[in-house]
C-alpha positions in Angstrom: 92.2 91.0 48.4 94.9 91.0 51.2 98.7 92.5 50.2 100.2 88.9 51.0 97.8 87.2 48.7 98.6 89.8 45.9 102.0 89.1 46.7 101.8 85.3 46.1 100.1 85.0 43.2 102.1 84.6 40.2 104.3 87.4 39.6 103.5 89.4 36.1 104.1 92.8 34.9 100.0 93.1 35.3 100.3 91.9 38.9 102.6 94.6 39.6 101.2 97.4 38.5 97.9 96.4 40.7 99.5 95.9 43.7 101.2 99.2 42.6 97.9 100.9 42.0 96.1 99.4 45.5 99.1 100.3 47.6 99.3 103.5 46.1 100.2 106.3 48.3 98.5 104.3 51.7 101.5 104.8 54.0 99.9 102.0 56.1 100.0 99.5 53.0 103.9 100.5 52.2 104.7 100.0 55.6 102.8 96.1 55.4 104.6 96.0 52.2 108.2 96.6 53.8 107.0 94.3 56.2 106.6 91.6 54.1 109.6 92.1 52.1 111.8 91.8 55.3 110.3 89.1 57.1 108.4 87.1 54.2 109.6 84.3 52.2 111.7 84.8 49.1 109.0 84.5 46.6 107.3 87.2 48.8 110.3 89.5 49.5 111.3 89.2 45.7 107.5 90.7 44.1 107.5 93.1 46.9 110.9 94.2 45.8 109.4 94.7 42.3 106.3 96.4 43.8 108.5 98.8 45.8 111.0 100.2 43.0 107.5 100.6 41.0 106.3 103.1 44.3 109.7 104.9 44.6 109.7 105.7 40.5 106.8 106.8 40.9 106.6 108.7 44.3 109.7 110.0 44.9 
């Protein structure tokens, strides 16, 4: 399943934490990620936004 499509499906807590655990540390995927959160639409940017505090608490 594509990032985007992860990203706009309904947002849960058990959504997150698998789009946390398939971006994981792929530097290529964060980078699609921050992509999306800059130039997608709201509903996007906001679950990436969730998605991304989840990475940075958990990879410093």
């Amino acid at each position: 399943m594509k990032l985007f499509e992860l990203l706009n499906n309904q947002k849960t807590d058990e959504r997150i934490a698998q789009i946390v655990q398939f971006v994981g540390t792929d530097n290529d995927l964060f980078q699609e990620l921050m992509t999306l959160f800059f130039e997608g639409s709201n509903r996007i940017s906001h679950t990436a936004s969730w998605v991304i505090l989840q990475l940075v608490e958990e990879n410093p």
